[in-house]
DOTORVO-161068 format. One line per 8 residues: number of its first residue (from 0); their letters; for each residue x, y, z of C-alpha. Coordinates in steps of 0.1 Angstrom, whole numbers, plus 5000, padded with zeros to 4 digits. Layout:
BEGIN
NUM> a> X/Y/Z | ...
end
This chain:
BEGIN
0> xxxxxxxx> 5027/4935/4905 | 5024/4920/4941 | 5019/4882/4926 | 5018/4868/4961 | 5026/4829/4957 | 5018/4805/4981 | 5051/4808/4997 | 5052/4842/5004
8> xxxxxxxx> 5037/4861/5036 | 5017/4895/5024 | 5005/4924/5048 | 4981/4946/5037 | 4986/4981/5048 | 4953/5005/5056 | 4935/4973/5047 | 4903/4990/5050
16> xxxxxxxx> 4869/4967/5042 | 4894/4942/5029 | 4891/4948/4993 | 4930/4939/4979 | 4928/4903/5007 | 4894/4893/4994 | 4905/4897/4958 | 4936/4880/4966
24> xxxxxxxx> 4913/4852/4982 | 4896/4844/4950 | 4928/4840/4925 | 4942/4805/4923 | 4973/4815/4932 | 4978/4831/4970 | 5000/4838/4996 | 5000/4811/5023
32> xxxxxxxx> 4997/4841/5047 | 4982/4874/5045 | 4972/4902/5073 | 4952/4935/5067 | 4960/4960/5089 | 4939/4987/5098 | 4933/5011/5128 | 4898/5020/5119
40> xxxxxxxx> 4878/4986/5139 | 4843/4997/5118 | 4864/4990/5084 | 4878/4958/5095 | 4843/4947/5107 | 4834/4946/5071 | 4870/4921/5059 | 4847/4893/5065
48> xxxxxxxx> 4860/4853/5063 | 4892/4850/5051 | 4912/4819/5043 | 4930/4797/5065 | 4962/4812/5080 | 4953/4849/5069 | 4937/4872/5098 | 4930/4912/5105
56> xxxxxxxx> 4954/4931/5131 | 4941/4965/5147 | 4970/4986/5146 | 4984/5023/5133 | 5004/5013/5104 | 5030/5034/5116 | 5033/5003/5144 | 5029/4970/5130
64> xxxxxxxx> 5031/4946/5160 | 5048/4921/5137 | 5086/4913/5131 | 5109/4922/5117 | 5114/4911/5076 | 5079/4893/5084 | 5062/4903/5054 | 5074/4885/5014
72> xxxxxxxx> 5053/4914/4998 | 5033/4947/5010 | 5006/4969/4996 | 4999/4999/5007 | 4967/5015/4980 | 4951/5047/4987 | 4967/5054/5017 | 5002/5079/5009
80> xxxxxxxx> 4981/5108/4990 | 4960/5108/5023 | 4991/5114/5043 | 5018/5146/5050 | 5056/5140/5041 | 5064/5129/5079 | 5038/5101/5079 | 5046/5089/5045
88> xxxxxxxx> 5079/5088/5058 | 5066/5069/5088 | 5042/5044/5070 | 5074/5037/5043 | 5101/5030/5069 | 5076/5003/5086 | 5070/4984/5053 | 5104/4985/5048
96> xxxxxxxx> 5106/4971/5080 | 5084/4944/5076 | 5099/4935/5040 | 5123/4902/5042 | 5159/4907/5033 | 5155/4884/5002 | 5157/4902/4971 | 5125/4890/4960
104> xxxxxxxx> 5108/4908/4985 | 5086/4939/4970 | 5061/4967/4979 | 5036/4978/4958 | 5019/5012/4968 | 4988/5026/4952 | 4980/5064/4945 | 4958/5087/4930
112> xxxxxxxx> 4980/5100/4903 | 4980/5112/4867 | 5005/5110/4835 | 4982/5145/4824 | 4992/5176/4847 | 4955/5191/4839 | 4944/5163/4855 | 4963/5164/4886
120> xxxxxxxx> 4955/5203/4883 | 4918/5197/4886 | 4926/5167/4910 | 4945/5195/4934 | 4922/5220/4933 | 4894/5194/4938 | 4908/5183/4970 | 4918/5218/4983
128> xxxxxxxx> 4879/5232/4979 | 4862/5199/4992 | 4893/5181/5014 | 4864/5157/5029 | 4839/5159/4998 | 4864/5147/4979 | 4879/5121/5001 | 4912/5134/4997
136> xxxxxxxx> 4919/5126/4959 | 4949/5150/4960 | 4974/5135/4934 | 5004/5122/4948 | 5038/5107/4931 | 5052/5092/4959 | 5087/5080/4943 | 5105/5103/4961
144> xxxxxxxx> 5093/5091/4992 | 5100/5055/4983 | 5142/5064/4974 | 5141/5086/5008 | 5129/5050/5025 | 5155/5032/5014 | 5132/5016/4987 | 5143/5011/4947
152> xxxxxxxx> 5115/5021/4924 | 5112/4986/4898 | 5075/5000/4883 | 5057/5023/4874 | 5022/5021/4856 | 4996/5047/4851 | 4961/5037/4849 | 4922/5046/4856
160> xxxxxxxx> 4906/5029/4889 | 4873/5034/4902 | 4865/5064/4879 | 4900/5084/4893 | 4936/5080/4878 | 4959/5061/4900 | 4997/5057/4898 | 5009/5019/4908
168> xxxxxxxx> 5042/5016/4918 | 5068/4983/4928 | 5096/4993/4948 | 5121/4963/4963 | 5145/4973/4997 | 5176/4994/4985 | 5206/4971/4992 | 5225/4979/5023
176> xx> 5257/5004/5018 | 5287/4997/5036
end
């Protein structure tokens, strides 16, 4: 969904150990530019070498120290269901921020997430008995918070990642209202 060409300038949100950039790395077909961003220094010890032209910031997502309409595409995965409504609402306004004004400019956030309510049930209860054991896998269908951002949902796609359901979402900036 994020199909970063070599034109386009990506950042990374809650980057962690790098995963999404070192993936992104190996296609054939990458951004010219990319940035993880992560507060957590220990995780971003662990991004490694990236290509040319991409690099790591330490910073709260919350307060990128980049400018703005920098960013051509953002991905934000496995952060929102982590998060209360006011710091969703805080992470979303910033990659709106950082998206460019061109219409081609898209975020793609990734959630743990289930088409089957029993599934989110178990998910729920999961996370409420063992917050910490279960590394917060509390299901979470952030579209909502995406329309409150100013954000238009353009996908939505259900699927099974790393043994957990997750919902993957593409949302491009709302245009402006007069």
């Amino acid at each position: 969904m994020a199909a970063p060409a070599p034109h386009e300038r990506l950042v990374d949100l809650a980057t962690g150990s790098g995963l999404l950039l070192r993936r992104l790395a190996q296609r054939p077909t990458r951004p010219g530019e990319a940035i993880g961003v992560d507060h957590a220094p220990r995780m971003l010890a662990h991004v490694g070498a990236l290509p040319h032209g991409w690099s790591t910031i330490g910073a709260d997502v919350r307060q990128i120290p980049l400018p703005d309409g920098w960013a051509d595409v953002v991905t934000c995965s496995y952060l929102l269901h982590l998060l209360d409504s006011e710091a969703r609402a805080e992470v979303l306004a910033e990659a709106r921020r950082l998206l460019t004004p061109r219409p081609s400019a898209r975020l793609v956030v990734v959630t743990v997430w289930s088409p089957r309510p029993a599934v989110r049930g178990v998910l729920g209860i999961l996370a409420r008995a063992r917050p910490v054991a279960c590394g917060g896998l509390r299901p979470l269908d952030p579209g909502a918070d995406l329309a409150s951002a100013g954000l238009d949902l353009t996908h939505r796609v259900a699927l099974p990642r790393h043994g957990y359901p997750s919902l993957v979402l593409g949302a491009k900036a709302a245009p402006e209202t007069c």
